[in-house]
ZADO-1210 file (C-alpha; in nm, 4 decimals, padded with zeros to 6 digits):
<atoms>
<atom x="00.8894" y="01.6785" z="-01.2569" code="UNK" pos="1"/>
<atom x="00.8707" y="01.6051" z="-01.6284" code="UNK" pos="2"/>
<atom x="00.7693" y="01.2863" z="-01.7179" code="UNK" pos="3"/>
<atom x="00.9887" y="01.2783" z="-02.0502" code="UNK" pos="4"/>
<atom x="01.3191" y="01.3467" z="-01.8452" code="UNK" pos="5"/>
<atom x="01.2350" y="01.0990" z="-01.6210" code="UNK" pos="6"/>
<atom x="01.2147" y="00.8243" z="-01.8817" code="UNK" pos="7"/>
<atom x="01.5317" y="00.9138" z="-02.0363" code="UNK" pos="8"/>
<atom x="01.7402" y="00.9262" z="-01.6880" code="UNK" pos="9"/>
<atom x="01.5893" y="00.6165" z="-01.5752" code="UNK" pos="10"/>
<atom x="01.9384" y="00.4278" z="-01.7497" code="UNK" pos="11"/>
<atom x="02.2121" y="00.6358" z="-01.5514" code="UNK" pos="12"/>
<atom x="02.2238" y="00.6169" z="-01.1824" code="UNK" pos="13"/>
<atom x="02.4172" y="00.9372" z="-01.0791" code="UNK" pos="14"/>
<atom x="02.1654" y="01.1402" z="-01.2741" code="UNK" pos="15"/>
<atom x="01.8797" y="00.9422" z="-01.2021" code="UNK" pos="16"/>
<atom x="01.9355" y="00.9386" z="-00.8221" code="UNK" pos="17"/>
<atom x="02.0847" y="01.3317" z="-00.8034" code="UNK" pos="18"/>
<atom x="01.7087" y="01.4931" z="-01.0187" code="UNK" pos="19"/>
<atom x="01.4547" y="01.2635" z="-00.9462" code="UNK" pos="20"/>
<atom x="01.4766" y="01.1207" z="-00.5523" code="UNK" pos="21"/>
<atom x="01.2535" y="01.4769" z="-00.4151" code="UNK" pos="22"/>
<atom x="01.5389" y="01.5889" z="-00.1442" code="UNK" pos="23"/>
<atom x="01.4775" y="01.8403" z="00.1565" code="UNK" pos="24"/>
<atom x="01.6585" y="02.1087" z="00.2373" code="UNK" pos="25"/>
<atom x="01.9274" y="01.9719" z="00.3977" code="UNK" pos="26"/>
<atom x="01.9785" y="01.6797" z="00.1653" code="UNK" pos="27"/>
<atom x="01.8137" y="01.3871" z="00.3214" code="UNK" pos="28"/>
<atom x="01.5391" y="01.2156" z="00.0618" code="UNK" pos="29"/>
<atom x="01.1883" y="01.3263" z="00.0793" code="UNK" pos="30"/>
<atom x="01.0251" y="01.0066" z="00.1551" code="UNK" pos="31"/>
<atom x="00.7196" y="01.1585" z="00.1742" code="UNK" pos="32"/>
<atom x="00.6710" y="01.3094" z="-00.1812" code="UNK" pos="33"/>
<atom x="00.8910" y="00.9775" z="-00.2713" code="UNK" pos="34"/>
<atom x="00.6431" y="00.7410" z="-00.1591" code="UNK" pos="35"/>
<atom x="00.3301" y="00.9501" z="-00.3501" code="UNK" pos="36"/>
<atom x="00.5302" y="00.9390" z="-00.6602" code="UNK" pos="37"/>
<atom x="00.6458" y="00.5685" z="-00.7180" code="UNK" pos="38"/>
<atom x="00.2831" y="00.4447" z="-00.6335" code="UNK" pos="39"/>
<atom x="00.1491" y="00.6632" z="-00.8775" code="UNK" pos="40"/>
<atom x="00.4121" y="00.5278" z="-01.1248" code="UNK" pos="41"/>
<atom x="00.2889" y="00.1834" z="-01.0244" code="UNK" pos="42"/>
<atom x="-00.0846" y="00.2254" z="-01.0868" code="UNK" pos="43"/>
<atom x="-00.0247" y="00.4113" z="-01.4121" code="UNK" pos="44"/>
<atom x="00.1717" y="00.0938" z="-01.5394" code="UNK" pos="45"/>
<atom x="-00.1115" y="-00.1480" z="-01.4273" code="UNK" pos="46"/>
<atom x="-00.3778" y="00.0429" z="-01.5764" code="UNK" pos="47"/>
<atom x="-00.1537" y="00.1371" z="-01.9218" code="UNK" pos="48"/>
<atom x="-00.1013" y="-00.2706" z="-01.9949" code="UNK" pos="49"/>
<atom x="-00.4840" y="-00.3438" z="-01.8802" code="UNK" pos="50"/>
<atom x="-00.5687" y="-00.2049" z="-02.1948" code="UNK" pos="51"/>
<atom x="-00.3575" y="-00.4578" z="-02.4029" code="UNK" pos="52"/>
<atom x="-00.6065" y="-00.7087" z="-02.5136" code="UNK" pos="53"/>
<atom x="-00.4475" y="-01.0775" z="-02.4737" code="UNK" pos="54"/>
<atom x="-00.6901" y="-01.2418" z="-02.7276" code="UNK" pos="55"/>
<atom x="-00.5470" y="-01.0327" z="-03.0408" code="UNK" pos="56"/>
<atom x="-00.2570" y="-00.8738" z="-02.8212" code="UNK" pos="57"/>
<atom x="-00.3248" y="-00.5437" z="-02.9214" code="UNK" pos="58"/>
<atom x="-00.3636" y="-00.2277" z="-02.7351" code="UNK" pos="59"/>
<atom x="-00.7041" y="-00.0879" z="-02.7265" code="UNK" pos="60"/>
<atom x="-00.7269" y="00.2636" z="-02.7617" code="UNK" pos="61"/>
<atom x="-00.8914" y="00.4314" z="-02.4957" code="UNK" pos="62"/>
<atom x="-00.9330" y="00.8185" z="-02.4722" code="UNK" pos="63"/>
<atom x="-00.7546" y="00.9820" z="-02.1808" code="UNK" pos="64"/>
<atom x="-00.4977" y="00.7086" z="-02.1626" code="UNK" pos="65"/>
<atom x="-00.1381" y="00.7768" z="-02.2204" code="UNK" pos="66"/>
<atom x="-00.0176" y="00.5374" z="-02.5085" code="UNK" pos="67"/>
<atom x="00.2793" y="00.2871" z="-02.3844" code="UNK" pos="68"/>
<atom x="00.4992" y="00.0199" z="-02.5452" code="UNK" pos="69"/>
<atom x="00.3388" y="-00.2432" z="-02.3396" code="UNK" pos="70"/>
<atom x="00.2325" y="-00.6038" z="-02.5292" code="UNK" pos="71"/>
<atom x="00.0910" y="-00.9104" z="-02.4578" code="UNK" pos="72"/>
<atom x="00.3970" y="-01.1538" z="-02.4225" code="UNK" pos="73"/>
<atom x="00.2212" y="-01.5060" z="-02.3544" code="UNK" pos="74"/>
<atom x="00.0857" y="-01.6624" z="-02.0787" code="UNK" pos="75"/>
<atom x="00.3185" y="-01.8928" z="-01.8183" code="UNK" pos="76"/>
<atom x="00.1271" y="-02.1492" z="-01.5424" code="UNK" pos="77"/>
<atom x="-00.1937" y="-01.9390" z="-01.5736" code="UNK" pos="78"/>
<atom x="00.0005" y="-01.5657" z="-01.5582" code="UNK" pos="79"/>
<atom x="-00.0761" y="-01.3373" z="-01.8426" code="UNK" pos="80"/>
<atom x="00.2674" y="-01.1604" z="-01.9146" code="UNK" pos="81"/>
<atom x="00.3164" y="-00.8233" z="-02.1034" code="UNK" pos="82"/>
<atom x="00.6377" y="-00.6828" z="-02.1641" code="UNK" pos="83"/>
<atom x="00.7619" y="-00.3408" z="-02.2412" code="UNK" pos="84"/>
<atom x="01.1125" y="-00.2200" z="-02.3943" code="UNK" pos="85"/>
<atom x="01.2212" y="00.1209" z="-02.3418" code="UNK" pos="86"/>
<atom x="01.4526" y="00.2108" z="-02.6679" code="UNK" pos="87"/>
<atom x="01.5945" y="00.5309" z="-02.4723" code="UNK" pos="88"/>
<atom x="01.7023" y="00.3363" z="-02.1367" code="UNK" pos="89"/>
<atom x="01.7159" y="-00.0435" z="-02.3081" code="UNK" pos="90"/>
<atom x="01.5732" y="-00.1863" z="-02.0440" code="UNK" pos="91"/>
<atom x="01.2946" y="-00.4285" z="-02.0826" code="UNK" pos="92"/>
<atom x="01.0292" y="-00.4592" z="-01.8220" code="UNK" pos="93"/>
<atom x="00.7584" y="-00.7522" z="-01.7632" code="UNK" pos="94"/>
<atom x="00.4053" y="-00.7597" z="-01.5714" code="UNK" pos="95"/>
<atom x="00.2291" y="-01.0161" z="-01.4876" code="UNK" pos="96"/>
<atom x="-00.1780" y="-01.0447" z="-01.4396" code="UNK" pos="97"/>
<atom x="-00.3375" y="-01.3160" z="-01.2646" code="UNK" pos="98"/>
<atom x="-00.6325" y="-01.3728" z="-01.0531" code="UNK" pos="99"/>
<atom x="-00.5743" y="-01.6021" z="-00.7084" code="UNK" pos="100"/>
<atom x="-00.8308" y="-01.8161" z="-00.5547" code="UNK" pos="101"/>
<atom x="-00.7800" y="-01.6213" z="-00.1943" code="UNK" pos="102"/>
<atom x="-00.8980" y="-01.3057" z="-00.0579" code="UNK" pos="103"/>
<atom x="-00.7208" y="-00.9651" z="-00.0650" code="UNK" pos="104"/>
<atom x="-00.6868" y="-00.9955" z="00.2979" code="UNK" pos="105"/>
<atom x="-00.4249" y="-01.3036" z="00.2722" code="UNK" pos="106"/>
<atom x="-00.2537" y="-01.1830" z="-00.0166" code="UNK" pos="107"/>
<atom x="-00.1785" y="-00.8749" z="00.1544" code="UNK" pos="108"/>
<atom x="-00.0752" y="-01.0452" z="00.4836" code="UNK" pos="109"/>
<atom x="00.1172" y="-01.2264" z="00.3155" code="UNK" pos="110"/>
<atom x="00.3344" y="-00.9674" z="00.1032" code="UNK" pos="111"/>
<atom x="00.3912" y="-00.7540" z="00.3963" code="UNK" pos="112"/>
<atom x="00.5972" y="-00.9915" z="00.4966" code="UNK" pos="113"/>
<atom x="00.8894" y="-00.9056" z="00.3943" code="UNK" pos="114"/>
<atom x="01.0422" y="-01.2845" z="00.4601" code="UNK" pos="115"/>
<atom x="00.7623" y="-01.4581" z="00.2908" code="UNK" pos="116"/>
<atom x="01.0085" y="-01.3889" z="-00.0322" code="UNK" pos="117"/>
<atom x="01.2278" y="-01.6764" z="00.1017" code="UNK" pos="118"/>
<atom x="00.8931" y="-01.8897" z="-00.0143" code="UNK" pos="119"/>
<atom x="00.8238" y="-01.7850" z="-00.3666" code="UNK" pos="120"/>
<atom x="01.1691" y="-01.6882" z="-00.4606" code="UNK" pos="121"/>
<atom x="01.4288" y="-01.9666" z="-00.5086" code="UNK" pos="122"/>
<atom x="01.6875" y="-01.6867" z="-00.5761" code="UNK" pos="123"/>
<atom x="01.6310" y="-01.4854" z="-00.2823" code="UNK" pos="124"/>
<atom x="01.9187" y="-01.5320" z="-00.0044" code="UNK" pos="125"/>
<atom x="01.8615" y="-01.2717" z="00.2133" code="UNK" pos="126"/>
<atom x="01.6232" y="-00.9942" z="00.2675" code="UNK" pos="127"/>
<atom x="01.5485" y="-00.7584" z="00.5906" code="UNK" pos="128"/>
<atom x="01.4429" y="-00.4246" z="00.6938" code="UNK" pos="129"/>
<atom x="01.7506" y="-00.2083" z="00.7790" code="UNK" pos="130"/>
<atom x="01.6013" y="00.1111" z="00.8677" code="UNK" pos="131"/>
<atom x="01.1657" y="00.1629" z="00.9494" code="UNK" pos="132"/>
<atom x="01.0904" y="00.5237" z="00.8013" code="UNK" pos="133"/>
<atom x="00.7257" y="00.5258" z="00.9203" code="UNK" pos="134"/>
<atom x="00.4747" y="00.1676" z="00.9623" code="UNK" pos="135"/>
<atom x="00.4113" y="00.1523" z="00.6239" code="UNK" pos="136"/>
<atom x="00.7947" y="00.2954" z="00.4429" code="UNK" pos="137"/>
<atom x="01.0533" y="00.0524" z="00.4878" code="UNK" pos="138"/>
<atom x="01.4778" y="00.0840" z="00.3692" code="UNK" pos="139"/>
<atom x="01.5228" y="-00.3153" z="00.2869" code="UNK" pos="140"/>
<atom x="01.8281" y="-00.4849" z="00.1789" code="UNK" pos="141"/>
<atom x="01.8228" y="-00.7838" z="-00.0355" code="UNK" pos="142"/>
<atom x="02.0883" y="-01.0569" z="-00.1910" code="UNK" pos="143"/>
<atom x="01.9933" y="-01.2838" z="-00.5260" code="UNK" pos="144"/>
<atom x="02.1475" y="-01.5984" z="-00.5973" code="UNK" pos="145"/>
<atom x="02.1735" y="-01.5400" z="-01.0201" code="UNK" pos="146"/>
<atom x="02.4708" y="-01.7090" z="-01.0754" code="UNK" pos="147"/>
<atom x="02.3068" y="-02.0822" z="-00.9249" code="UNK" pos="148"/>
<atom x="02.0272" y="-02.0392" z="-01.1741" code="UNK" pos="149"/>
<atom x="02.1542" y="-01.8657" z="-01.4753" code="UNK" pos="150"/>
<atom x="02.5053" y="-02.0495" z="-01.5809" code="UNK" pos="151"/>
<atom x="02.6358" y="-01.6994" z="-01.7530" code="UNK" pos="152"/>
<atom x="02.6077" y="-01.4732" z="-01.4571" code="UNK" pos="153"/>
<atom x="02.9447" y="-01.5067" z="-01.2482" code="UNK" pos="154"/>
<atom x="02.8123" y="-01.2618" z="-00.9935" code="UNK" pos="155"/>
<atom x="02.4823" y="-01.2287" z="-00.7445" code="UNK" pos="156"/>
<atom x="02.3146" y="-00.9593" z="-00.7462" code="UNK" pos="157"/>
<atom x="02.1747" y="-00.7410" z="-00.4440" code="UNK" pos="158"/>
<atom x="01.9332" y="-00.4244" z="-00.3663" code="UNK" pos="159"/>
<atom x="01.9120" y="-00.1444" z="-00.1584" code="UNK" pos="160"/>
<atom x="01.5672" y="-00.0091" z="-00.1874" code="UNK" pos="161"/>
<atom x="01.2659" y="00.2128" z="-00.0271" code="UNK" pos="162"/>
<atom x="00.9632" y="00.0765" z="00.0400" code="UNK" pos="163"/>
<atom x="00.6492" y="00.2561" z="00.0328" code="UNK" pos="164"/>
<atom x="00.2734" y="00.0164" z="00.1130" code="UNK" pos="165"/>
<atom x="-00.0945" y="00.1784" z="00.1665" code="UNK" pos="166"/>
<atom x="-00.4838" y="00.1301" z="00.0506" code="UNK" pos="167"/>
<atom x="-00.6040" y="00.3612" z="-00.2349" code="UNK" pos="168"/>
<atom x="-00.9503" y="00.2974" z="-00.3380" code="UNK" pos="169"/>
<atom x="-00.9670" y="-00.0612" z="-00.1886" code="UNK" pos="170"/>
<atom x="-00.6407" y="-00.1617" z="-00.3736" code="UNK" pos="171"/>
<atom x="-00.3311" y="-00.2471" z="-00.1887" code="UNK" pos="172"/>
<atom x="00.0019" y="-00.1587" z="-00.3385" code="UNK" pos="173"/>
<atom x="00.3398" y="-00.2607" z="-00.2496" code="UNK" pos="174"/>
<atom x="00.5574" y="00.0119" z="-00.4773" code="UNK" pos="175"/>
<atom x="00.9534" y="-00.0170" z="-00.4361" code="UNK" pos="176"/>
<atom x="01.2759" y="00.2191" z="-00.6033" code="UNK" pos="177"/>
<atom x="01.6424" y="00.1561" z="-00.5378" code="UNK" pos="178"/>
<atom x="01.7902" y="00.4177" z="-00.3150" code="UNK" pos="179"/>
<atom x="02.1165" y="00.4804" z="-00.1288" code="UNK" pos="180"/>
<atom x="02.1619" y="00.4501" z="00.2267" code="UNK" pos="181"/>
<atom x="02.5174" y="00.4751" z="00.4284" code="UNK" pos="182"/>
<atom x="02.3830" y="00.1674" z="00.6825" code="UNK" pos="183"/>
<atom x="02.3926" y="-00.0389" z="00.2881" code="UNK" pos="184"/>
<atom x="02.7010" y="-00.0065" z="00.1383" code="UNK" pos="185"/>
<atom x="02.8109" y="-00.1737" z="-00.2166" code="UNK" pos="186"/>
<atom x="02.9972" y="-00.5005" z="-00.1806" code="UNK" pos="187"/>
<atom x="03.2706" y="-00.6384" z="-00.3874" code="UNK" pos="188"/>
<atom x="03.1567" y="-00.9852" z="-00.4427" code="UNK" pos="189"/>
<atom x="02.7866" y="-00.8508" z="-00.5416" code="UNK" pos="190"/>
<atom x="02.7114" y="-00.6316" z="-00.8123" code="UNK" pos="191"/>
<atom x="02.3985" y="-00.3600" z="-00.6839" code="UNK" pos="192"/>
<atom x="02.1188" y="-00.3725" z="-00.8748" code="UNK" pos="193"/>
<atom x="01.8000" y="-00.1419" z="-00.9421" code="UNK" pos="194"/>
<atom x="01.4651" y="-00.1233" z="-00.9171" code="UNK" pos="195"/>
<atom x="01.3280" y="00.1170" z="-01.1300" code="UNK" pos="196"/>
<atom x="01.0176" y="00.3358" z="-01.1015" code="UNK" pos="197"/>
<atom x="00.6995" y="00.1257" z="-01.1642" code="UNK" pos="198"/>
<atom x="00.8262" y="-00.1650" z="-00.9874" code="UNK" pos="199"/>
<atom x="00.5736" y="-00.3434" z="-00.7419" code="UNK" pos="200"/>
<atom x="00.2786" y="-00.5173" z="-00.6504" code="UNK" pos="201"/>
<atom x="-00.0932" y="-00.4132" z="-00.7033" code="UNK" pos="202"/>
<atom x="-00.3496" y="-00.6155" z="-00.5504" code="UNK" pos="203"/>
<atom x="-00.7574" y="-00.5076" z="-00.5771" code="UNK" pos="204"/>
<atom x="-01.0540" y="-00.7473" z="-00.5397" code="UNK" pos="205"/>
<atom x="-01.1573" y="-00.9625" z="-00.8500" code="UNK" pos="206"/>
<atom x="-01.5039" y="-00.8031" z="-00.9765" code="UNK" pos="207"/>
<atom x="-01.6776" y="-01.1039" z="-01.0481" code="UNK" pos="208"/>
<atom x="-01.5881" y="-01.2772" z="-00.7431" code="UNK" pos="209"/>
<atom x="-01.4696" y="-01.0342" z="-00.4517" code="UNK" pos="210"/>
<atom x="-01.3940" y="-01.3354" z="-00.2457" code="UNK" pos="211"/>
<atom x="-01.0832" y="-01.3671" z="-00.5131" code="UNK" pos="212"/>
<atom x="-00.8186" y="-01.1589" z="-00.6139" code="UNK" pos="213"/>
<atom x="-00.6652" y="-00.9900" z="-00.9075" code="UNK" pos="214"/>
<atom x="-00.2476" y="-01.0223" z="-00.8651" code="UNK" pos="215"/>
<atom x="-00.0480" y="-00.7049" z="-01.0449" code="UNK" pos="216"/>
<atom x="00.3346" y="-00.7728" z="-01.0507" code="UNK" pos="217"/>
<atom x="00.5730" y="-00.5234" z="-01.2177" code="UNK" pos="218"/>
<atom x="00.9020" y="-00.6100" z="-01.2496" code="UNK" pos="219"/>
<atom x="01.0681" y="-00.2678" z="-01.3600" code="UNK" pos="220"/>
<atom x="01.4807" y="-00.3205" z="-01.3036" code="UNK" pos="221"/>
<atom x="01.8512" y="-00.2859" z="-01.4206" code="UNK" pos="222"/>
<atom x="02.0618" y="-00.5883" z="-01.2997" code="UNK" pos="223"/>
<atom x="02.3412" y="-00.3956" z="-01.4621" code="UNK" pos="224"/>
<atom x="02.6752" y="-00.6220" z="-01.5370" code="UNK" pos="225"/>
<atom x="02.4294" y="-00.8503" z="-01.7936" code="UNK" pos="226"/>
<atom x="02.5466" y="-00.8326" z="-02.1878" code="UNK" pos="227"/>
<atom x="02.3026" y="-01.0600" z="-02.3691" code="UNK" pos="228"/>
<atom x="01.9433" y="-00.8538" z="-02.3916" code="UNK" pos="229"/>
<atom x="01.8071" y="-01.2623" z="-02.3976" code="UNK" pos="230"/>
<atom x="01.9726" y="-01.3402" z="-02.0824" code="UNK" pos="231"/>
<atom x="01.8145" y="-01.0552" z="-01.8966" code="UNK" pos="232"/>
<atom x="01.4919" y="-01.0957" z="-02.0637" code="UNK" pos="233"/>
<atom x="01.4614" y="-01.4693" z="-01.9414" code="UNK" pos="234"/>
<atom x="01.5537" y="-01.3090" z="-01.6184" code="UNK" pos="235"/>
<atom x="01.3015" y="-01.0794" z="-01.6346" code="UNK" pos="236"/>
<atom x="01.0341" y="-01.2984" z="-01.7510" code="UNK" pos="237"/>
<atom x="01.0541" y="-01.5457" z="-01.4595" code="UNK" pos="238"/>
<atom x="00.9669" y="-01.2569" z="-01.2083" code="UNK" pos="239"/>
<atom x="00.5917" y="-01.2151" z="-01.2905" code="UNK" pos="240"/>
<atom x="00.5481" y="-01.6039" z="-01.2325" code="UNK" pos="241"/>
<atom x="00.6104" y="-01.5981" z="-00.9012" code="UNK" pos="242"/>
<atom x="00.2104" y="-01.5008" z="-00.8517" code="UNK" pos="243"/>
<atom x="00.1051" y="-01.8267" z="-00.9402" code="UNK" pos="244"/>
<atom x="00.3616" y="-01.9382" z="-00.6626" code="UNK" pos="245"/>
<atom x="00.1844" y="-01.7508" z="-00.4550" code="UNK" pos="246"/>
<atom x="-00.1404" y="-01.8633" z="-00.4900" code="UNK" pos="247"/>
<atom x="00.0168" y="-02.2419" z="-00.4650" code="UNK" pos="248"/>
<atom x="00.1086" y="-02.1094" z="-00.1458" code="UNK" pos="249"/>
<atom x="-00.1967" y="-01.9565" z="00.0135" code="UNK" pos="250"/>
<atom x="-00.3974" y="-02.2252" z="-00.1257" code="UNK" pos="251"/>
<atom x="-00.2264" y="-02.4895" z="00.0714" code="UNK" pos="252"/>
<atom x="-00.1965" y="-02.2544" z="00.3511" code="UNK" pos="253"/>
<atom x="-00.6018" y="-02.2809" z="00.3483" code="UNK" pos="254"/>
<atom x="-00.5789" y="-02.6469" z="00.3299" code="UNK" pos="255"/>
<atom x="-00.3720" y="-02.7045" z="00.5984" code="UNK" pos="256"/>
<atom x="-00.5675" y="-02.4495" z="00.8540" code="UNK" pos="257"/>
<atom x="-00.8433" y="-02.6689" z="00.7405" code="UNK" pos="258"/>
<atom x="-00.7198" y="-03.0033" z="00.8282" code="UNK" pos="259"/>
<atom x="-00.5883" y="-02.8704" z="01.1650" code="UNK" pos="260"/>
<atom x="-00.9166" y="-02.7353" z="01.2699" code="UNK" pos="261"/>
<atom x="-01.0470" y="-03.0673" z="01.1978" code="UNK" pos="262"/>
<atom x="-00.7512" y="-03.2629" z="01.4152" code="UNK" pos="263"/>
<atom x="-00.7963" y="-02.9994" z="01.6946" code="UNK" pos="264"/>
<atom x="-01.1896" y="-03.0540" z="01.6839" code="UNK" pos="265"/>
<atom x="-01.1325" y="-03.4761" z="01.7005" code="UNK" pos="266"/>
<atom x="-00.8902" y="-03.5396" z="02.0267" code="UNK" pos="267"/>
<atom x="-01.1614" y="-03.3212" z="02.2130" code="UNK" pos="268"/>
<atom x="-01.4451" y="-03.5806" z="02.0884" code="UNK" pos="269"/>
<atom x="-01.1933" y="-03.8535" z="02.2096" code="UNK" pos="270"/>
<atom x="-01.1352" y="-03.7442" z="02.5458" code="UNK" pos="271"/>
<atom x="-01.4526" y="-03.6894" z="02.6270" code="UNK" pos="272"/>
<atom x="-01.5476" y="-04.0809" z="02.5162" code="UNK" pos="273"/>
<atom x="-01.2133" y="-04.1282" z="02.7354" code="UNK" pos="274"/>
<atom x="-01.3891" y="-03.9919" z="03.0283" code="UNK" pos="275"/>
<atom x="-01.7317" y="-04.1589" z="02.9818" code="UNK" pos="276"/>
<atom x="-01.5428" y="-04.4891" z="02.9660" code="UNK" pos="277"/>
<atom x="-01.2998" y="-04.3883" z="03.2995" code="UNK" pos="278"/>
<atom x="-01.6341" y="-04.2721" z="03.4983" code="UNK" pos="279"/>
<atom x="-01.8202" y="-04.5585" z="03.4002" code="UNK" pos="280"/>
<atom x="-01.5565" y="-04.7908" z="03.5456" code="UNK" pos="281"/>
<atom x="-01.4926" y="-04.6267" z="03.8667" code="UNK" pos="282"/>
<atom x="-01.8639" y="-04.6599" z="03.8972" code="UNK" pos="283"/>
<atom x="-01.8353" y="-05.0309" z="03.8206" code="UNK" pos="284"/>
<atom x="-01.5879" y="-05.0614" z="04.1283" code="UNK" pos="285"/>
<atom x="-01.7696" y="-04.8940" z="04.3544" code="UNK" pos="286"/>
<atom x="-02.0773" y="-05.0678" z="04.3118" code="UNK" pos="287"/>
<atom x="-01.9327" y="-05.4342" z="04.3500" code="UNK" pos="288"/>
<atom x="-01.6479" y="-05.3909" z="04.6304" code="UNK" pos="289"/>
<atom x="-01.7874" y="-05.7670" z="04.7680" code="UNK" pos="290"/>
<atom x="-01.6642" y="-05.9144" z="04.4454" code="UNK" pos="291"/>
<atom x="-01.3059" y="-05.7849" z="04.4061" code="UNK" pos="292"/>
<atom x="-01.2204" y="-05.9403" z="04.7807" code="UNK" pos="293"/>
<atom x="-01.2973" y="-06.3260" z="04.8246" code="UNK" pos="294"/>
<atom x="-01.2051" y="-06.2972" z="05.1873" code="UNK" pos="295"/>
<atom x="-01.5146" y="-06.0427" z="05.2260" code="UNK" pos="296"/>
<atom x="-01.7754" y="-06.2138" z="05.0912" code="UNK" pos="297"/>
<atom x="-01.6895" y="-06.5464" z="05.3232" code="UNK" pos="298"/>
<atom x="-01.7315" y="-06.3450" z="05.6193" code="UNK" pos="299"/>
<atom x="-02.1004" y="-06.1976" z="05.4795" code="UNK" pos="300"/>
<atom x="-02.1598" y="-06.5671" z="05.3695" code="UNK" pos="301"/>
<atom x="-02.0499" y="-06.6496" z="05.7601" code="UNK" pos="302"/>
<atom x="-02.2966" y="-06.3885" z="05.8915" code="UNK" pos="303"/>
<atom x="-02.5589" y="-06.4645" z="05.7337" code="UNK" pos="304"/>
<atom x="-02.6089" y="-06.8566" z="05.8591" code="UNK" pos="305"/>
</atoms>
């Protein structure tokens, strides 16, 4: 597969889907060689724009690297953002780079939830698994609300796409490509969408602090129906910000857990106080029977002279 072709069909969808989605022999998609192909697309993205310094927002040049259009676009509620615009397709493509103040461990539970989307998305309107391939390759449908938030965009937007999610080296990855499945048909009040090789998450531990973690989101797509380049760049540009919503997320997620181990840990103190006082006045009756009946302690008084 040449990596020059591929660029330069990434614009057309017939073409793009008939050469590059690996096929078997009786015309099904490879999902396989699929899934290999689109993380490796992925991690070569990450590593291309980690060489773009943010201070001067230049590219370093680093032997063995393949040289990329990818710059250092600004930085949006603690998300560096880098952007990339491919002159043969026209389509512009954002990352974002951010470190979170939560392990690897809950950012990853937390993306593999397909539905957590409805949290850090405020376009998202619906997204769920159509068709399970293997545990960890996924066919998912998804709607976008574009026309509530963008005031030029008549019609929503919505995505059939493969999945594909595994470990390499201690770095999770969450790679995705638009595909076409008969269970997903186009509909006429939604225009469909693509994600484009590249597109995904990357997650590895932060090196100076393993207990954090360092947040890769590409954003590699083709809304298609969208004149103004602006108007899908502001699109675009608003995708890689959704890590920081993230971390807003898990962070409170922490703090909550917190405070309800500490309510669950307080009504057991109680009760047990509850108990002492209970036991203590049972005892109390038990000891002084002669007291509680007037009647009683005449007769003993009685008795006695």
């Amino acid at each position: 597969m040449d990596s020059t072709t591929f660029e330069e069909n990434l614009g057309r969808r017939d073409k793009y889907c008939d050469i590059f989605l690996p096929k078997r022999t009786d015309g099904q998609i490879c999902y396989n060689v699929l899934g290999k192909l689109i993380a490796a697309k992925l991690f070569e993205e990450v590593l291309c724009a980690s060489y773009v310094d943010p201070k001067y927002g230049k590219r370093l040049t680093v032997p063995g690297v393949p040289d990329t259009e990818w710059e250092y676009w600004g930085e949006e509620d603690g998300v560096l953002l880098f952007r990339k615009y491919n002159h043969k397709t026209r389509i512009t493509c954002f990352m974002g780079r951010s470190v979170l103040d939560v392990p690897m461990s809950e950012v990853q539970g937390f993306l593999s939830d397909f539905t957590s989307k409805y949290q850090y998305d405020n376009m998202c309107q619906e997204i769920k698994i159509i068709k399970t391939i293997s545990e960890s390759d996924h066919i998912v449908y998804m709607r976008h609300q574009v026309s509530r938030l963008f005031g030029l965009i008549r019609r929503n937007r919505d995505f059939c796409f493969y999945c594909h999610r595994g470990i390499i080296d201690g770095c999770y990855f969450h790679s995705v490509i638009s595909v076409e499945d008969p269970t997903c048909p186009e509909r006429r009040d939604y225009v469909r969408s693509e994600l484009l090789p590249g597109c995904g998450w990357l997650l590895k531990p932060y090196e100076k602090d393993p207990s954090k973690t360092l947040v890769s989101y590409v954003a590699h797509l083709n809304i298609r129906g969208v004149g103004p380049r602006f108007l899908v760049e502001k699109i675009l540009r608003t995708q890689p910000v959704v890590i920081a919503r993230i971390g807003k997320i898990l962070k409170r997620n922490q703090q909550q857990q917190v405070k309800l181990r500490g309510k669950v840990a307080q009504p057991e103190a109680d009760d047990y106080r509850d108990d002492i006082a209970i036991t203590s006045s049972v005892n109390v009756e038990k000891s002084e029977p002669k007291l509680v009946s007037g009647e009683g302690f005449e007769k003993k008084e009685r008795s006695t002279n």
